[in-house]
mmCIF file of the N, C-alpha and C atoms, coordinates in Angstrom:
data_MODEL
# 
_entry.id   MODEL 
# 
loop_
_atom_site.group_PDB 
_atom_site.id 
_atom_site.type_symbol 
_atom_site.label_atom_id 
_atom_site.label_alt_id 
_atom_site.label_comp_id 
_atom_site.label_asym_id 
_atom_site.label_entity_id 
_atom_site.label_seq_id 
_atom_site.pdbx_PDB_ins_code 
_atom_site.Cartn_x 
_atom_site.Cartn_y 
_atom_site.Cartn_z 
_atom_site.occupancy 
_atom_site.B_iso_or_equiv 
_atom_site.pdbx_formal_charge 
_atom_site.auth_seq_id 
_atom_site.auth_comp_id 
_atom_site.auth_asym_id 
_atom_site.auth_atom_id 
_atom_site.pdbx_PDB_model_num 
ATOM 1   N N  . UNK A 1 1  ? 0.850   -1.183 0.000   1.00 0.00 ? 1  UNK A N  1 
ATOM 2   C CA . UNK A 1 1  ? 0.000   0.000  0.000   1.00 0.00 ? 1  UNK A CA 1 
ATOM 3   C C  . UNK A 1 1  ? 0.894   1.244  0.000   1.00 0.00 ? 1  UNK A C  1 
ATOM 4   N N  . UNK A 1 2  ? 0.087   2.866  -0.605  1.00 0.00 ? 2  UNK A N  1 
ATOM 5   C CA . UNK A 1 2  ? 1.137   3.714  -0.739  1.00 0.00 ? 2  UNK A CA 1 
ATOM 6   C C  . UNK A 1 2  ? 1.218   4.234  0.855   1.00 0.00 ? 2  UNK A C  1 
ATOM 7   N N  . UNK A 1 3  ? 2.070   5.006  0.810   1.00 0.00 ? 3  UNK A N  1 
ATOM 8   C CA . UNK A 1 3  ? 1.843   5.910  1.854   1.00 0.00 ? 3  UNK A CA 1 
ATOM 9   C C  . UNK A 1 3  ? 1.188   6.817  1.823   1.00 0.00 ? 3  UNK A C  1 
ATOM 10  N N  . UNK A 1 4  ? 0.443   7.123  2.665   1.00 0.00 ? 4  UNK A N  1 
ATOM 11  C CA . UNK A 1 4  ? -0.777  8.646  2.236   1.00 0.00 ? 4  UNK A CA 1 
ATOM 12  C C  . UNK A 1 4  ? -0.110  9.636  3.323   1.00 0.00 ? 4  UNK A C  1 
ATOM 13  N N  . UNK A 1 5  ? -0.220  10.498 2.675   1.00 0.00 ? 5  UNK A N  1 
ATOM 14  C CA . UNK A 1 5  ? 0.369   12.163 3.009   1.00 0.00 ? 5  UNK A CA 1 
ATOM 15  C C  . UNK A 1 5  ? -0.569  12.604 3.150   1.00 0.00 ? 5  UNK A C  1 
ATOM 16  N N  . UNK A 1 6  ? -0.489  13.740 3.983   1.00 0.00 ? 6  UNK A N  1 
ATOM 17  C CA . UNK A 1 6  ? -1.531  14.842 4.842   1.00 0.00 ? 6  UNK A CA 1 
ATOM 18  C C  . UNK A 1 6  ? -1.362  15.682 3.190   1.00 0.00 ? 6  UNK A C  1 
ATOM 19  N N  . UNK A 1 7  ? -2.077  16.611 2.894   1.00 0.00 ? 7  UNK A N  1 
ATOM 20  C CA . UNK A 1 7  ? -3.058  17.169 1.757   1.00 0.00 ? 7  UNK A CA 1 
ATOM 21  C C  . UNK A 1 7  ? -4.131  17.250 1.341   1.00 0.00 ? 7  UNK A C  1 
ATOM 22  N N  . UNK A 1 8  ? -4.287  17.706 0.078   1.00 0.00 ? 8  UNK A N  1 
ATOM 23  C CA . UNK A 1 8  ? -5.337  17.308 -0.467  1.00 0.00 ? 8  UNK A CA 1 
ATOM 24  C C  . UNK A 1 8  ? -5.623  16.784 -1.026  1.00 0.00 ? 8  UNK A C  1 
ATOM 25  N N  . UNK A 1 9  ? -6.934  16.082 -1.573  1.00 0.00 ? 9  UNK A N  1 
ATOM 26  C CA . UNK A 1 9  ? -7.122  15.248 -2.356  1.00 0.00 ? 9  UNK A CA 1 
ATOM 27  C C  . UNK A 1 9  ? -8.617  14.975 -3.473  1.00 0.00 ? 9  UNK A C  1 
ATOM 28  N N  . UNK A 1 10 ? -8.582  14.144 -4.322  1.00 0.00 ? 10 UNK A N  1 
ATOM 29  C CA . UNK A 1 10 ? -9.866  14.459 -5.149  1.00 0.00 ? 10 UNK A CA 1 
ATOM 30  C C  . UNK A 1 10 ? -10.842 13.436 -4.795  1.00 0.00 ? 10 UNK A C  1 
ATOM 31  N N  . UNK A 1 11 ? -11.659 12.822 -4.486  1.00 0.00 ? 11 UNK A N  1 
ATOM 32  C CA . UNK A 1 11 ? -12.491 12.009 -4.724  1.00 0.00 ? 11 UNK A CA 1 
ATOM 33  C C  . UNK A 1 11 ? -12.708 11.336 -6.353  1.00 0.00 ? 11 UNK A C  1 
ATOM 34  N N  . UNK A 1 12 ? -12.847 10.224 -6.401  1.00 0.00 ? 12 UNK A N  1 
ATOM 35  C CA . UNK A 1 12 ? -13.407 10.339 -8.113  1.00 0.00 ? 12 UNK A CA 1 
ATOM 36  C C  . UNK A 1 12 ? -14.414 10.316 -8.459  1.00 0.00 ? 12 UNK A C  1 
ATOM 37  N N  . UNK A 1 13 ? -15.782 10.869 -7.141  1.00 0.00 ? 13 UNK A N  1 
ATOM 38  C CA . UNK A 1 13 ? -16.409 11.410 -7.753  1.00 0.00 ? 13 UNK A CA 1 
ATOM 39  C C  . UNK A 1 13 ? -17.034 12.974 -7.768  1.00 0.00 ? 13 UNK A C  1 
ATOM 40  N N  . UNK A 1 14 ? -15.261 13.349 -7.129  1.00 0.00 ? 14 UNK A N  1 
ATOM 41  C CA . UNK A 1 14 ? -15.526 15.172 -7.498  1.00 0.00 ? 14 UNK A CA 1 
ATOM 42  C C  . UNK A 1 14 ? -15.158 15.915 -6.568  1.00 0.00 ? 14 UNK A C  1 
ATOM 43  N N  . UNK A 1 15 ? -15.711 15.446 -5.075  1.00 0.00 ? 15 UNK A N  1 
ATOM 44  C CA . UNK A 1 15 ? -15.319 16.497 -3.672  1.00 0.00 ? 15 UNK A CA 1 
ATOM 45  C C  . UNK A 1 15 ? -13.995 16.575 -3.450  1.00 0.00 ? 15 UNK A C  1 
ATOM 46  N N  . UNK A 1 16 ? -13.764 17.561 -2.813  1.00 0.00 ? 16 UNK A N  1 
ATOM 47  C CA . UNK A 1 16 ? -12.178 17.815 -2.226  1.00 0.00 ? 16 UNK A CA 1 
ATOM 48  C C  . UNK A 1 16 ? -12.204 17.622 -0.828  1.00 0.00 ? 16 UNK A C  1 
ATOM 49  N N  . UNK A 1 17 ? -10.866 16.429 -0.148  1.00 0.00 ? 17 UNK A N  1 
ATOM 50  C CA . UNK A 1 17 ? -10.692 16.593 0.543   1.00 0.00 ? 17 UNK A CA 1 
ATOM 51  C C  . UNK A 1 17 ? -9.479  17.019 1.448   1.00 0.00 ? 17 UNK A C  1 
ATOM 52  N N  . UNK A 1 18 ? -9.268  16.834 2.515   1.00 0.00 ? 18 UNK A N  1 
ATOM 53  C CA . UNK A 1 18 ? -7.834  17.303 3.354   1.00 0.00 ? 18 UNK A CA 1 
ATOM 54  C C  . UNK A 1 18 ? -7.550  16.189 4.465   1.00 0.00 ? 18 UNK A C  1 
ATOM 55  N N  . UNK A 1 19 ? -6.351  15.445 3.973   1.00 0.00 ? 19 UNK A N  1 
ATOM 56  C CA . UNK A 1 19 ? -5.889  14.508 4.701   1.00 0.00 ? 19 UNK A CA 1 
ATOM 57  C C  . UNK A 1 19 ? -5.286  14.962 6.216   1.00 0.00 ? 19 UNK A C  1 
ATOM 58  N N  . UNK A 1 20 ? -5.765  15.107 6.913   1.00 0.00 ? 20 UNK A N  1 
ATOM 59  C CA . UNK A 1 20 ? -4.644  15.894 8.372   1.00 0.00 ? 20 UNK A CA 1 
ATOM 60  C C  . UNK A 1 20 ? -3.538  14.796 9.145   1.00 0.00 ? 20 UNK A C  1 
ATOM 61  N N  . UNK A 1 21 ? -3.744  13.621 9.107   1.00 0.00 ? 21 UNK A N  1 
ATOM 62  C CA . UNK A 1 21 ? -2.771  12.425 9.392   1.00 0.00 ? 21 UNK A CA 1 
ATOM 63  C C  . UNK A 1 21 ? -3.368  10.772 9.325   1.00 0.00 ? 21 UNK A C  1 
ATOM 64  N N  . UNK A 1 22 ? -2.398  10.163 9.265   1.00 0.00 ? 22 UNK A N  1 
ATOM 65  C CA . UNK A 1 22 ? -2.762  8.468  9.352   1.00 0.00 ? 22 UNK A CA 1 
ATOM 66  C C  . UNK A 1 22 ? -2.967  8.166  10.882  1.00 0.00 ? 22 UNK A C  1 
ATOM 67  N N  . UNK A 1 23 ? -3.467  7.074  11.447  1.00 0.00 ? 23 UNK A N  1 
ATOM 68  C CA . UNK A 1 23 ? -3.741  6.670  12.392  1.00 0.00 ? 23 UNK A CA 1 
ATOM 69  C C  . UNK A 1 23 ? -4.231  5.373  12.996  1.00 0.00 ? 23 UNK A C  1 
ATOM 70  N N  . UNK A 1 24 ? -3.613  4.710  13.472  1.00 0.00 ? 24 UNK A N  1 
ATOM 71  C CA . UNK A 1 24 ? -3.783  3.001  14.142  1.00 0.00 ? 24 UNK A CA 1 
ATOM 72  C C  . UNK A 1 24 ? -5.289  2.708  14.801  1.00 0.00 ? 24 UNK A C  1 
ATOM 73  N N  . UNK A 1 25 ? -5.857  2.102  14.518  1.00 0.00 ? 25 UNK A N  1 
ATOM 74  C CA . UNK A 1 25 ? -7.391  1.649  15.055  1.00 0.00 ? 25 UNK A CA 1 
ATOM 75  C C  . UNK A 1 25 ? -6.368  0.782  16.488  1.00 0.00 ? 25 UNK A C  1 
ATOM 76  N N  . UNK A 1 26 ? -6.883  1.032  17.587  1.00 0.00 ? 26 UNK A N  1 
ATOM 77  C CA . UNK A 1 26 ? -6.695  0.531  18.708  1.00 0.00 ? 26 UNK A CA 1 
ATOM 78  C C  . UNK A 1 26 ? -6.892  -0.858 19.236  1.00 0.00 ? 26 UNK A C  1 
ATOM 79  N N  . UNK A 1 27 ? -7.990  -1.237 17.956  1.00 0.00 ? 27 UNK A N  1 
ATOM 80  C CA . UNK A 1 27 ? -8.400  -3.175 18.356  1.00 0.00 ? 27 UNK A CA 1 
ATOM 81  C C  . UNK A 1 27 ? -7.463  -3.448 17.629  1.00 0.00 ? 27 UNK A C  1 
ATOM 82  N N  . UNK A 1 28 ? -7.629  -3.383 16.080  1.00 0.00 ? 28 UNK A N  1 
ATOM 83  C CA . UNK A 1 28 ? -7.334  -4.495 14.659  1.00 0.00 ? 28 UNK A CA 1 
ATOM 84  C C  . UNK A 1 28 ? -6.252  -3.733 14.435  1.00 0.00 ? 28 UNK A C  1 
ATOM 85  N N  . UNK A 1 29 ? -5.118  -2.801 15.085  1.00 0.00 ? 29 UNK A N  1 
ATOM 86  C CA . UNK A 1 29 ? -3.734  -2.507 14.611  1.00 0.00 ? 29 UNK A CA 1 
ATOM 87  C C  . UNK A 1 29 ? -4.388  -1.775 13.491  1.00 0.00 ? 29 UNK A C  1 
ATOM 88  N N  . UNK A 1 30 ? -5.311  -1.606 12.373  1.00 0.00 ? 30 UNK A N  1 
ATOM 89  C CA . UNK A 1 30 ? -5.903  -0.950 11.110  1.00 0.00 ? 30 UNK A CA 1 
ATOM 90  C C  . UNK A 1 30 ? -4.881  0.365  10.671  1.00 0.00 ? 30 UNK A C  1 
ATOM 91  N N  . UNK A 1 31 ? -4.475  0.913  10.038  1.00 0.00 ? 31 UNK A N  1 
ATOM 92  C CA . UNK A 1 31 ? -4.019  1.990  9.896   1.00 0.00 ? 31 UNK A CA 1 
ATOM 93  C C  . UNK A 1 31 ? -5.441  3.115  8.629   1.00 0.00 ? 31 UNK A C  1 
ATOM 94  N N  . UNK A 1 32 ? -5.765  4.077  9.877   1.00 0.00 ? 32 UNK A N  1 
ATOM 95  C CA . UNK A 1 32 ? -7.078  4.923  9.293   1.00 0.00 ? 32 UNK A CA 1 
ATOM 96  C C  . UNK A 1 32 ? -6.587  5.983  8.711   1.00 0.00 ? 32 UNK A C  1 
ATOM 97  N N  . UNK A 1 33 ? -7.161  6.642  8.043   1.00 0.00 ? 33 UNK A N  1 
ATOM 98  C CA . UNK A 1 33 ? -6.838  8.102  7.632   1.00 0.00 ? 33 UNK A CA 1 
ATOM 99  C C  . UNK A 1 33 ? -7.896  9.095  8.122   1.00 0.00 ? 33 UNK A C  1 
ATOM 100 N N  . UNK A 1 34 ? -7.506  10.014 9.014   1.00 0.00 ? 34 UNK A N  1 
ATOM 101 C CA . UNK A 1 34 ? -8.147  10.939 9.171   1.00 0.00 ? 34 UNK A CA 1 
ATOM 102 C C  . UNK A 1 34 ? -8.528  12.057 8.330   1.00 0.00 ? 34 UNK A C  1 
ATOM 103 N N  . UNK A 1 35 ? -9.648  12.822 7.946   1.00 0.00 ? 35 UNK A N  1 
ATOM 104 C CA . UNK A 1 35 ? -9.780  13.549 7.073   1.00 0.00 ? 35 UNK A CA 1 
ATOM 105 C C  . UNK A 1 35 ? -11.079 14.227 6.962   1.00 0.00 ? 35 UNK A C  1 
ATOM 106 N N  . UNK A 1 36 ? -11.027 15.641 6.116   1.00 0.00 ? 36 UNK A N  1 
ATOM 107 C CA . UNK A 1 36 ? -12.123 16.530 6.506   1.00 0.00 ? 36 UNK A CA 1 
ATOM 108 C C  . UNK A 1 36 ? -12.448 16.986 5.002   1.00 0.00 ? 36 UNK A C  1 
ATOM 109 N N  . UNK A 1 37 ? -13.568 17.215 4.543   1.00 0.00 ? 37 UNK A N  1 
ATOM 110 C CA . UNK A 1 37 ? -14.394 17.473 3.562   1.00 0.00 ? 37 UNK A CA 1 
ATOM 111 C C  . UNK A 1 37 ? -13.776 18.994 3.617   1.00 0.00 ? 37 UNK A C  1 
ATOM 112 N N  . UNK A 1 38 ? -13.960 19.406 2.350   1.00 0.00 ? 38 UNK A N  1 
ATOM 113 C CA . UNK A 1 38 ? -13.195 20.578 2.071   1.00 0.00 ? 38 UNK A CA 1 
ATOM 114 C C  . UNK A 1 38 ? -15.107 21.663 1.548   1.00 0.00 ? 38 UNK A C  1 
ATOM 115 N N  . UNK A 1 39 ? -16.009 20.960 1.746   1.00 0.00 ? 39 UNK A N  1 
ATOM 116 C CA . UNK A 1 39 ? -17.366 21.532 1.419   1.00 0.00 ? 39 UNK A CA 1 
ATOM 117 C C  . UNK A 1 39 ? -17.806 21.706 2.619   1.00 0.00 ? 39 UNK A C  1 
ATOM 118 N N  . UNK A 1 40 ? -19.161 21.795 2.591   1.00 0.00 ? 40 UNK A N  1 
ATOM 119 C CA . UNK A 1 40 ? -20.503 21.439 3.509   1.00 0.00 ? 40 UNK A CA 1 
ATOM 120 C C  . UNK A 1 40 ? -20.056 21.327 4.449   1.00 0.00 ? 40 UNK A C  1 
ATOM 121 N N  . UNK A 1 41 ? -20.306 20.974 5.820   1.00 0.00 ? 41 UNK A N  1 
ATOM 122 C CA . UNK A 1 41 ? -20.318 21.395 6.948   1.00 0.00 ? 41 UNK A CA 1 
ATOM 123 C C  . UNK A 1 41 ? -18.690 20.780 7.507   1.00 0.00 ? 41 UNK A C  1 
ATOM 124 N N  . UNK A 1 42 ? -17.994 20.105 6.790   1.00 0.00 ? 42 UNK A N  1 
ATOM 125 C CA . UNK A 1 42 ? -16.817 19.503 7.088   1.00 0.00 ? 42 UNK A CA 1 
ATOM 126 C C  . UNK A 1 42 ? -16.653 18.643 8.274   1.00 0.00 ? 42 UNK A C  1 
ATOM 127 N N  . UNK A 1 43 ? -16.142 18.828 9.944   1.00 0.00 ? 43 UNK A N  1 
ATOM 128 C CA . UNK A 1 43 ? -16.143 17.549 10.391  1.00 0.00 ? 43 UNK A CA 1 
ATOM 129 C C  . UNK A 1 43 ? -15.235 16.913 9.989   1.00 0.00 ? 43 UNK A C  1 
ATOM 130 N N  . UNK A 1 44 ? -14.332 15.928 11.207  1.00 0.00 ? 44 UNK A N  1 
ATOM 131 C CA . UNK A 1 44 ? -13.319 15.016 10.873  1.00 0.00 ? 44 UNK A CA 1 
ATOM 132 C C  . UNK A 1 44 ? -13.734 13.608 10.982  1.00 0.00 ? 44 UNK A C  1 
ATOM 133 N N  . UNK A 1 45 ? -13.470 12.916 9.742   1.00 0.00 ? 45 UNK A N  1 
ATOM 134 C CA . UNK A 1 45 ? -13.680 11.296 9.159   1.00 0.00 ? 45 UNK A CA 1 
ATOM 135 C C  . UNK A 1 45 ? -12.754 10.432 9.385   1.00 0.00 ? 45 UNK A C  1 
ATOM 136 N N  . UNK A 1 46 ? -13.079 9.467  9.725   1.00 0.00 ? 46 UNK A N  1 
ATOM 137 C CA . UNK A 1 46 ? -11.927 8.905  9.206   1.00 0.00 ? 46 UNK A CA 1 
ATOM 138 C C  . UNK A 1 46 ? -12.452 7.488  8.246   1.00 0.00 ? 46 UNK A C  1 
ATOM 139 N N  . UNK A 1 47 ? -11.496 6.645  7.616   1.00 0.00 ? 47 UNK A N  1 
ATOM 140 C CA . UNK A 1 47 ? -11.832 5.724  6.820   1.00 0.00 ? 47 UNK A CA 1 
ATOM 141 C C  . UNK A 1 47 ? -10.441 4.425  6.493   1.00 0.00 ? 47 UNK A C  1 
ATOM 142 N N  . UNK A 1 48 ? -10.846 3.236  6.117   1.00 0.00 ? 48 UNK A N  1 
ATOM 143 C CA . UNK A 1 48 ? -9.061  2.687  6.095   1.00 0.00 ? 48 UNK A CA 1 
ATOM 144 C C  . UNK A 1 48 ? -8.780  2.997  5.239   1.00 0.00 ? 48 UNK A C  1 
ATOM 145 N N  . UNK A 1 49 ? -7.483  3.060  5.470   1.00 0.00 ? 49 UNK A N  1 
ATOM 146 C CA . UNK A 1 49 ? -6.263  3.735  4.624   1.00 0.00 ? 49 UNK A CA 1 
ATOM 147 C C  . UNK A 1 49 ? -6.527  2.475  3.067   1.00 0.00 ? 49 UNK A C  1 
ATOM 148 N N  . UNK A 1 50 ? -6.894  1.197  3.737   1.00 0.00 ? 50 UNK A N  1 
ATOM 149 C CA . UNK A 1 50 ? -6.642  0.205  2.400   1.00 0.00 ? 50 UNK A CA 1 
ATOM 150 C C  . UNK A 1 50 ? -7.617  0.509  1.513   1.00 0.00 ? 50 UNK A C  1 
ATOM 151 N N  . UNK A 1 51 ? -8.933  1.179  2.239   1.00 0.00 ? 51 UNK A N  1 
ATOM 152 C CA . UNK A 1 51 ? -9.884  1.574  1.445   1.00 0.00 ? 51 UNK A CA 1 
ATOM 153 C C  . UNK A 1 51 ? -9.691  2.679  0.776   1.00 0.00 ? 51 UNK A C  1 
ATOM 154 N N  . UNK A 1 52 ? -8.978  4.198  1.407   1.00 0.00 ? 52 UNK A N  1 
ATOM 155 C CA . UNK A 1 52 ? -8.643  5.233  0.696   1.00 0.00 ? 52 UNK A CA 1 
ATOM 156 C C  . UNK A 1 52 ? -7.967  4.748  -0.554  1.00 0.00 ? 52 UNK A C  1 
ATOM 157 N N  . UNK A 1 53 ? -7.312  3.905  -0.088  1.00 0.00 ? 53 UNK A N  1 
ATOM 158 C CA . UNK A 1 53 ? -5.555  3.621  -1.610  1.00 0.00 ? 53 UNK A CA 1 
ATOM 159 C C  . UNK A 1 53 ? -6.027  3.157  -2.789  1.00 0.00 ? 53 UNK A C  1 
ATOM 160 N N  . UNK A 1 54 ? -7.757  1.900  -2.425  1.00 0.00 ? 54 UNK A N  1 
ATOM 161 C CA . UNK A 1 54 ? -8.147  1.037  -3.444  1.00 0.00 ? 54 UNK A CA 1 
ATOM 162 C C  . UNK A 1 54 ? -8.521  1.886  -4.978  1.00 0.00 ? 54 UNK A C  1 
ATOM 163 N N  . UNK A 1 55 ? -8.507  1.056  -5.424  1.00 0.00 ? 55 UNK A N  1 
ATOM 164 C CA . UNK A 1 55 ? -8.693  1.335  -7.233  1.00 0.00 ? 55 UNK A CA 1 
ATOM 165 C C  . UNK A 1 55 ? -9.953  0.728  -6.805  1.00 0.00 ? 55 UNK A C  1 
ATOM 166 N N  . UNK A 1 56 ? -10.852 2.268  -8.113  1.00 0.00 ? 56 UNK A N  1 
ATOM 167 C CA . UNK A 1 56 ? -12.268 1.936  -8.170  1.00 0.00 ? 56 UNK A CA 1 
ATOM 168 C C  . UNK A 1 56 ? -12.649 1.615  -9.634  1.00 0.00 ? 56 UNK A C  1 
ATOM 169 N N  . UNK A 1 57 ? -13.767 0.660  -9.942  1.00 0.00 ? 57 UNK A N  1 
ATOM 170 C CA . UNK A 1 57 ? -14.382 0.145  -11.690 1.00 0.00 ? 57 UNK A CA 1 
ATOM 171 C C  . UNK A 1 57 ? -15.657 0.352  -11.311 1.00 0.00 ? 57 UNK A C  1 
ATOM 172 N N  . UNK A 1 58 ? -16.096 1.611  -11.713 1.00 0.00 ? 58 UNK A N  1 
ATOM 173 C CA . UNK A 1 58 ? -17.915 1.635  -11.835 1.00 0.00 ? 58 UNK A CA 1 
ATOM 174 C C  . UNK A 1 58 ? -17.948 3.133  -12.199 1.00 0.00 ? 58 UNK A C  1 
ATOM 175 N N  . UNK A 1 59 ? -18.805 2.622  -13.109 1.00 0.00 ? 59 UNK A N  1 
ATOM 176 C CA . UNK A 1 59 ? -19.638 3.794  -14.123 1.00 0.00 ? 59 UNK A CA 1 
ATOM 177 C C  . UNK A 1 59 ? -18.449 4.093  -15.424 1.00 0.00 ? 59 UNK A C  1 
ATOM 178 N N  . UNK A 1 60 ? -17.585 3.596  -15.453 1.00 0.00 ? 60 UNK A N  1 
ATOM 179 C CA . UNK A 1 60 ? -16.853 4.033  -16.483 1.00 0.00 ? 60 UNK A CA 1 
ATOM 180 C C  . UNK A 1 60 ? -15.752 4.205  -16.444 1.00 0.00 ? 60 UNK A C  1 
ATOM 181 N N  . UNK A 1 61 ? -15.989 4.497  -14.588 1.00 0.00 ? 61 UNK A N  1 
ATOM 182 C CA . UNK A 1 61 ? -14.241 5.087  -14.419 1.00 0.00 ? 61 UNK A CA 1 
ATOM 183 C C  . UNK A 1 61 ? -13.579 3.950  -13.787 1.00 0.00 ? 61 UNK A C  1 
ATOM 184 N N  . UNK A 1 62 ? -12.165 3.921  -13.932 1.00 0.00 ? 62 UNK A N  1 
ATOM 185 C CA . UNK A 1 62 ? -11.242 3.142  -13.115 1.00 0.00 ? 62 UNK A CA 1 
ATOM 186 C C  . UNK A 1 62 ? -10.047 3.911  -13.067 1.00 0.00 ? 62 UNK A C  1 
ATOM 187 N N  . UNK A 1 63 ? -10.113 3.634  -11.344 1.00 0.00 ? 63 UNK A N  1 
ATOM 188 C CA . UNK A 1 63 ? -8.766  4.725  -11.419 1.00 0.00 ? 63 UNK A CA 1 
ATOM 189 C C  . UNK A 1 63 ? -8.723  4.663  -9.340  1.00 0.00 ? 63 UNK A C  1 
ATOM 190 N N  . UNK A 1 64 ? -7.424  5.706  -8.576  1.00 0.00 ? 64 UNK A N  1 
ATOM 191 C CA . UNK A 1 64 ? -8.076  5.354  -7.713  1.00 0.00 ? 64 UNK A CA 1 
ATOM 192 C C  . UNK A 1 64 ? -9.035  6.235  -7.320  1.00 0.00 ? 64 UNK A C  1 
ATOM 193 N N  . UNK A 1 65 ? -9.239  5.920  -5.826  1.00 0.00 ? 65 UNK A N  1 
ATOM 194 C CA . UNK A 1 65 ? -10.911 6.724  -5.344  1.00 0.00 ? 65 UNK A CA 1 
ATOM 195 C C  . UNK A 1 65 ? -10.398 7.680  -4.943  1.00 0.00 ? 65 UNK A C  1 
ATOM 196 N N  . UNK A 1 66 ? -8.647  7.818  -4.254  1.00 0.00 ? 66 UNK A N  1 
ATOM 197 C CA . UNK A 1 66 ? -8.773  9.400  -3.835  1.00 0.00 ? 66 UNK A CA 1 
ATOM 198 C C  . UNK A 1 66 ? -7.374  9.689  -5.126  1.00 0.00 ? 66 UNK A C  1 
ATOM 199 N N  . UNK A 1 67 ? -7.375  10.801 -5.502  1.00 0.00 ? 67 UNK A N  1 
ATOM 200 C CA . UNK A 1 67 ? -5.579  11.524 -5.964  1.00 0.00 ? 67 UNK A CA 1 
ATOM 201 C C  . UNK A 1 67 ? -5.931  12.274 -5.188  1.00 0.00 ? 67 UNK A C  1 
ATOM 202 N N  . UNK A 1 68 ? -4.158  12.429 -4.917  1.00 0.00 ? 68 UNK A N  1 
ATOM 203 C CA . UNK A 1 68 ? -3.564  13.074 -4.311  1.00 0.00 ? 68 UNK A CA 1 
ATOM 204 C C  . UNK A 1 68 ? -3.682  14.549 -5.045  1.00 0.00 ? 68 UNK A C  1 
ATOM 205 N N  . UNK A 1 69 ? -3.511  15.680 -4.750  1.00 0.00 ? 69 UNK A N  1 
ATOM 206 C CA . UNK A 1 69 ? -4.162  16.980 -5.659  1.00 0.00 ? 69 UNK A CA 1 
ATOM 207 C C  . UNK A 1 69 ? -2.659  18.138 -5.413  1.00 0.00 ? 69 UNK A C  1 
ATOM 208 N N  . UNK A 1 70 ? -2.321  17.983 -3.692  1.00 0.00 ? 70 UNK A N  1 
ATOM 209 C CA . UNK A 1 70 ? -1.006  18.854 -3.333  1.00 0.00 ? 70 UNK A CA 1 
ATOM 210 C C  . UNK A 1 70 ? -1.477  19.153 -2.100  1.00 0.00 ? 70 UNK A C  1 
ATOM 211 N N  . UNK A 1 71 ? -0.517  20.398 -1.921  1.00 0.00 ? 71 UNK A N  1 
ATOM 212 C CA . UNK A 1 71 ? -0.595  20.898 -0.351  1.00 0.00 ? 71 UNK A CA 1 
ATOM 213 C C  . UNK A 1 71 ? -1.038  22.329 -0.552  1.00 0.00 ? 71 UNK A C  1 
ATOM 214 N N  . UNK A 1 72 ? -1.647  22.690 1.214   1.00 0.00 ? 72 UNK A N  1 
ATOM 215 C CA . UNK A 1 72 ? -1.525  23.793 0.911   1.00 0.00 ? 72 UNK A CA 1 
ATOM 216 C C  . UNK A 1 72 ? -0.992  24.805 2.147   1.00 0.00 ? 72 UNK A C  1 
# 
């Protein structure tokens, strides 16, 4: 898996978000990514990192679910 960096990033299907750091789930060792919607009411998420990294196939697109976009 890559390493994910604090930034920003695209969704593929459009929103921007802001990575603020990685982080260990306390049961399953998991490594999460914390992160905040760059829209609407924002709030910090988090989600697994294996899930952020995965390559997505639906509707047309394949590619992954987040790029990386830069810093700011």
């Amino acid at each position: 898996m890559e390493t994910i960096q604090p930034g920003r990033y695209r969704h593929f299907k459009g929103g921007e978000y802001r990575v603020l750091f990685t982080a260990t789930h306390s049961e399953t060792g998991e490594t999460m990514v914390v992160y905040t919607p760059l829209y609407g009411a924002g709030g910090f998420w988090v989600r697994p990192a294996a899930m952020w990294s995965e390559e997505v196939h639906r509707d047309g697109y394949h590619g992954p679910r987040f790029r990386y976009i830069g810093e700011e």
